[in-house]
MARRO-568518 format. One record per residue (C-alpha): residue number from 0; residue in three letters; z, y, x. Coordinates in Angstrom, 3 decimals. Example, Ala and Ser with C-alpha at 12.3 -4.5 7.8 and 13.67 -1.06 7.14 Angstrom:
<pts>
PT pos code        w        v        u
PT   0  ALA    7.800   -4.500   12.300
PT   1  SER    7.140   -1.060   13.670
</pts>
This chain:
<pts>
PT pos code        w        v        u
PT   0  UNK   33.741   -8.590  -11.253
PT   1  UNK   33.259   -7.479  -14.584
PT   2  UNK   33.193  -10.253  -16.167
PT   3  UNK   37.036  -10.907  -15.211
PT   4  UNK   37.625   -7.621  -17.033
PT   5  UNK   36.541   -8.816  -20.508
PT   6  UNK   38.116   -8.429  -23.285
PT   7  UNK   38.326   -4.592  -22.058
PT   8  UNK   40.559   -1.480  -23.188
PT   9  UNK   39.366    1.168  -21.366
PT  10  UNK   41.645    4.279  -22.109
PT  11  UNK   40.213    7.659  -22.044
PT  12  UNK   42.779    9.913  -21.010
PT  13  UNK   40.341   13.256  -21.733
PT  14  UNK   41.752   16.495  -21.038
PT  15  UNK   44.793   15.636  -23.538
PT  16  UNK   48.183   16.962  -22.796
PT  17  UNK   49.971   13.759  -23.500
PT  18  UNK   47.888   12.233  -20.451
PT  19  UNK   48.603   14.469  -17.952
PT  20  UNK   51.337   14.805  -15.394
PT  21  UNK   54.534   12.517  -15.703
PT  22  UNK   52.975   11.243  -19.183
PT  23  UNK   50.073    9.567  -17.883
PT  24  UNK   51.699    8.122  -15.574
PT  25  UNK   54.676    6.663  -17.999
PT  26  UNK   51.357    5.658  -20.388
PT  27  UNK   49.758    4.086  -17.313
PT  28  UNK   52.770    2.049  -16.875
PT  29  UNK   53.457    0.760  -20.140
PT  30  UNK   49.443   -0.118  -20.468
PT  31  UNK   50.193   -2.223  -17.173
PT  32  UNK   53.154   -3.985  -18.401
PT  33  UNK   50.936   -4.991  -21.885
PT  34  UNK   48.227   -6.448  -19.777
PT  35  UNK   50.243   -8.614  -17.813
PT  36  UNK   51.892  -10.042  -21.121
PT  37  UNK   49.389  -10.386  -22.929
PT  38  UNK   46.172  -10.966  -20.199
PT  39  UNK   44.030   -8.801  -21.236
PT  40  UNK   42.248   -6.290  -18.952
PT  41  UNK   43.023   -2.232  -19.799
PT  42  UNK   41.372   -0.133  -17.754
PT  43  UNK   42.556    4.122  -17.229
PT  44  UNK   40.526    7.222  -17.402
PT  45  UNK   42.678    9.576  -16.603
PT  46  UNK   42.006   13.141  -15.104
PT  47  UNK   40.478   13.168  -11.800
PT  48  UNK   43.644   14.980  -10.469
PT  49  UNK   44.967   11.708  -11.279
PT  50  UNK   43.157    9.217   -9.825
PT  51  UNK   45.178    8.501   -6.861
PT  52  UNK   48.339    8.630   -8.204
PT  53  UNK   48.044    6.014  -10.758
PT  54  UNK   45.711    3.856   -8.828
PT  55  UNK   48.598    3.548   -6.069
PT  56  UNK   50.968    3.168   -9.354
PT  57  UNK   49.533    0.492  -11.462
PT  58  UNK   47.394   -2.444  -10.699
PT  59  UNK   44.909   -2.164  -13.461
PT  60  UNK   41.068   -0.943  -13.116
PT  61  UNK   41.118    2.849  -12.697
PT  62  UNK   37.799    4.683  -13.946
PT  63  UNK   36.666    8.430  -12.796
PT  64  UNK   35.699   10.114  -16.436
PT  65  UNK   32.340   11.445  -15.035
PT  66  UNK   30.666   12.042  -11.791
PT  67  UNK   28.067   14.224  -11.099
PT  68  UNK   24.167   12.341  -10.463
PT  69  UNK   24.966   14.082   -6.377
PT  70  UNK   24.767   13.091   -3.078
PT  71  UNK   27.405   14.310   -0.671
PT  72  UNK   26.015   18.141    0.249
PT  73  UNK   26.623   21.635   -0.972
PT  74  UNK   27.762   21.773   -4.921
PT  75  UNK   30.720   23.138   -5.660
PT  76  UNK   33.004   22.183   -8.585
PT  77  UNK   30.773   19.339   -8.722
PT  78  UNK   32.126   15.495   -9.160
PT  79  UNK   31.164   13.331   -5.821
PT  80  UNK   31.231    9.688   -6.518
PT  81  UNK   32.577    8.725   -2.855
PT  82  UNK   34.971   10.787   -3.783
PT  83  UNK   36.624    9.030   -6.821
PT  84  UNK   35.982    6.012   -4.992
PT  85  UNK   38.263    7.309   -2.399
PT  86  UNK   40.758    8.655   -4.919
PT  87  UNK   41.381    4.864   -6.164
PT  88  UNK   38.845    4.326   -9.054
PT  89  UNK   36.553    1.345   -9.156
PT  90  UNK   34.092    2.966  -11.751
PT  91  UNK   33.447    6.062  -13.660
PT  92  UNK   32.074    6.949  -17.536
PT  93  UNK   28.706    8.461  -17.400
PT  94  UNK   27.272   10.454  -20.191
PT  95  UNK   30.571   10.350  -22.576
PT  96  UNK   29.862   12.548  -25.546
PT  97  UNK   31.858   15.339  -24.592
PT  98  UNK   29.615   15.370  -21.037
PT  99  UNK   26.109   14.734  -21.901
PT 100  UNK   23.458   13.846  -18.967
PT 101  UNK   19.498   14.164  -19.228
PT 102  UNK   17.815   10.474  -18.467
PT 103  UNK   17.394   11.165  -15.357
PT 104  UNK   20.785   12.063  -14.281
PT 105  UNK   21.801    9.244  -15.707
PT 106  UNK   19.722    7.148  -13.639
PT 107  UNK   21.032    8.895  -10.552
PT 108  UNK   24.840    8.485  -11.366
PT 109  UNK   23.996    4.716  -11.880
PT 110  UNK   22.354    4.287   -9.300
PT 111  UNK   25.093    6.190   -6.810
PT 112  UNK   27.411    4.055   -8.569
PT 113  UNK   25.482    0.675   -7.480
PT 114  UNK   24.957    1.965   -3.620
PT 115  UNK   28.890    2.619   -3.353
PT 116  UNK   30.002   -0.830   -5.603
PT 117  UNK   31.538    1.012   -8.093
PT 118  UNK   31.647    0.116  -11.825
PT 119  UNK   29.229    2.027  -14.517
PT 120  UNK   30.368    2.570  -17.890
PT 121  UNK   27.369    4.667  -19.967
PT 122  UNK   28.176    5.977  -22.908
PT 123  UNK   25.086    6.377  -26.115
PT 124  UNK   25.424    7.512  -29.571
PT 125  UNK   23.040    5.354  -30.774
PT 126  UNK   21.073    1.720  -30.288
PT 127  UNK   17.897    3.575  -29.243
PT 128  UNK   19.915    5.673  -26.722
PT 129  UNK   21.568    2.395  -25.674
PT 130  UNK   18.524    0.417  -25.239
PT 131  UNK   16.651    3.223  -22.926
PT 132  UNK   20.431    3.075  -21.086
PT 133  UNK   20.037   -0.718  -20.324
PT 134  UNK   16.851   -0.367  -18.631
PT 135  UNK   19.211    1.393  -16.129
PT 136  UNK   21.283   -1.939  -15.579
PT 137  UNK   24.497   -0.242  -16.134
PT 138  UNK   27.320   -3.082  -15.907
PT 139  UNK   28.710   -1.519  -19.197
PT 140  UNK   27.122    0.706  -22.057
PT 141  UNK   29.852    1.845  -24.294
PT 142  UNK   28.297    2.747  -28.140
PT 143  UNK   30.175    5.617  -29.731
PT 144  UNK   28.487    8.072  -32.775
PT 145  UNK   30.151   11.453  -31.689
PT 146  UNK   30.600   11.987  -35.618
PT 147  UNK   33.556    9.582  -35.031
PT 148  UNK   34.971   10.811  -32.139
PT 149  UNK   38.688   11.772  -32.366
PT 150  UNK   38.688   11.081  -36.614
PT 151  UNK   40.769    7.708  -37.031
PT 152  UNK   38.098    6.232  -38.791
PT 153  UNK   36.605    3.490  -36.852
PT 154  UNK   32.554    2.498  -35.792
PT 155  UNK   33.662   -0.811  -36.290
PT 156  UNK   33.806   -0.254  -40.257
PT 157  UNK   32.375    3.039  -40.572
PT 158  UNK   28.870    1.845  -39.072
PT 159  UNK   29.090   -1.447  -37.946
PT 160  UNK   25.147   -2.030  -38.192
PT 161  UNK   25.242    0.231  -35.036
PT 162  UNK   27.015   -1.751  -33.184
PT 163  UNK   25.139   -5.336  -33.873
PT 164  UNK   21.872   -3.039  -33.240
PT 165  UNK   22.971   -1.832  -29.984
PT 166  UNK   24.266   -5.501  -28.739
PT 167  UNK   21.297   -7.207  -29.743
PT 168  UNK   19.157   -4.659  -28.754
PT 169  UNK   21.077   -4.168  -24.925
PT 170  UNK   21.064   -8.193  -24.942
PT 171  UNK   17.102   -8.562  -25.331
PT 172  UNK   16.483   -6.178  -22.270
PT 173  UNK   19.524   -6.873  -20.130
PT 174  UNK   22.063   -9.846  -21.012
PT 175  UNK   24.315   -9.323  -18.639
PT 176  UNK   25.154   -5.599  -19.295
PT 177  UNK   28.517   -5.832  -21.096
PT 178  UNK   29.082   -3.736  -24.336
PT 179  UNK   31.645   -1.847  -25.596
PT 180  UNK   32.134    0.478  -28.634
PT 181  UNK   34.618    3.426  -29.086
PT 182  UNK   35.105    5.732  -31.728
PT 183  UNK   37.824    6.262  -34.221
PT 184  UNK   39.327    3.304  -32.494
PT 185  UNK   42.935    3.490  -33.987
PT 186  UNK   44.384    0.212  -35.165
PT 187  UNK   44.343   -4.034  -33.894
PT 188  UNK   42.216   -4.597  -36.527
PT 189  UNK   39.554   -1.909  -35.349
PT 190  UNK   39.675   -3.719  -31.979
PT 191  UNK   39.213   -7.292  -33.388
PT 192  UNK   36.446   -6.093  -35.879
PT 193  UNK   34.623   -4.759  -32.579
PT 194  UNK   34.829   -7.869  -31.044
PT 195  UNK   33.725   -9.942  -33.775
PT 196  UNK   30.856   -7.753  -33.990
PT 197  UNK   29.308   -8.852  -30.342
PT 198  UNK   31.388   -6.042  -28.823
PT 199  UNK   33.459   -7.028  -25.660
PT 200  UNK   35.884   -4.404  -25.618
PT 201  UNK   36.635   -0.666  -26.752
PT 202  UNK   36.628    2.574  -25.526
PT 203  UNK   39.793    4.346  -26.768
PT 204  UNK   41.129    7.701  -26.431
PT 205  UNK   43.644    9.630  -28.908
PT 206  UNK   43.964    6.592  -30.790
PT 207  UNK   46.533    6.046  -28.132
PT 208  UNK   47.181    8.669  -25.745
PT 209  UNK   47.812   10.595  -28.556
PT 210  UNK   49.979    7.961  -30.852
PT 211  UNK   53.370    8.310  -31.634
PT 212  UNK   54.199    5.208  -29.640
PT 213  UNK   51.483    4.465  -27.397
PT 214  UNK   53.067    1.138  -25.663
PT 215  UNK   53.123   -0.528  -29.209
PT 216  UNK   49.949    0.807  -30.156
PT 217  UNK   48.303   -0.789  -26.929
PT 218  UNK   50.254   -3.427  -27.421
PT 219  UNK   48.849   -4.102  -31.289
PT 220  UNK   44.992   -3.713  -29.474
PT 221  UNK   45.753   -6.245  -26.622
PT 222  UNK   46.831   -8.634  -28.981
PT 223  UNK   44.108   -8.454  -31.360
PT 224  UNK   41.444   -8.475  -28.513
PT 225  UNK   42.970  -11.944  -27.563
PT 226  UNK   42.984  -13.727  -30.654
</pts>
């Protein structure tokens, strides 16, 4: 199935007050109505409050932002992947920057994500981290330096060396392990830059949640993912 979702946008909603409530939902919509003019597949992260809500709302791919490496059983205010899979979402990030996972807990959460058919999306900060990662057999790894995180300034020109290391690297032990990058993913031209770098998608987050016009901004990254 993944393969039908590349090119990817994969929006990060994070704890950001433009995607919550009635505005993730409006930003869920417009995202919708740019894939289906323009084809290209843009998947949602939004809170897990939120799962449901835009899952029944919009037809695109909706992803969990973390579970917990768990099986059902006694853990409070812990993150059960059957339950995101019951909410609505087909997949969930693992090991995002902001919610960093030992090795080992990484291997559990993809593995719980394989016995319940749900999507993987592991996030590294490096090609070494990503290459240890695709011994997992994630279906996606997702490169993003947490030095870029959230400052406009984009992997894709800022270090683009890590992001041919990481695809060659995640290639030689695992071709068919899709990669992303993310990162100070702002403008089209970030997106396309990715792309021509071996990437086959991004992982976004204030870039647009937090744009002035977010429906033109997704817009301006669907379009340059096609061409």
């Amino acid at each position: 199935m993944r393969k039908l979702w590349t090119p990817l946008i994969l929006i990060n909603f994070k704890s950001y007050t433009e995607g919550i409530g009635q505005r993730a939902l409006k930003l869920a919509k417009e995202a919708e109505t740019v894939a289906r003019r323009t084809g290209v597949c843009i998947g949602l992260a939004p809170q897990h409050t939120q799962i449901t809500e835009l899952a029944k709302a919009v037809s695109l791919p909706i992803f969990a932002q973390h579970v917990d490496p768990i099986e059902p059983g006694s853990f409070t205010g812990h993150v059960l992947a059957e339950a995101v899979k019951e909410a609505g979402a087909v997949g969930t990030l693992i090991n995002h920057s902001e919610q960093r996972l030992k090795l080992a807990s990484i291997q559990t959460a993809i593995r719980r994500m394989r016995e319940l058919k749900l999507t993987s999306v592991v996030c590294a900060n490096n090609a070494e981290v990503s290459a240890s990662a695709a011994a997992l057999k994630p279906d996606f790894i997702a490169i993003e330096p947490p030095e870029l995180i959230g400052t406009g300034i984009p992997v894709s020109k800022a270090q683009p060396e890590i992001i041919t290391e990481t695809v060659n690297r995640v290639q030689q032990i695992e071709p068919e392990i899709t990669v992303l990058c993310g990162a100070g993913i702002s403008r089209g031209e970030d997106v396309a830059a990715a792309l021509e770098l071996g990437t086959k998608g991004v992982l976004v987050a204030s870039g647009i949640v937090k744009a002035k016009k977010p429906a033109e901004t997704i817009l301006e990254f669907a379009e340059a993912a096609r061409t």
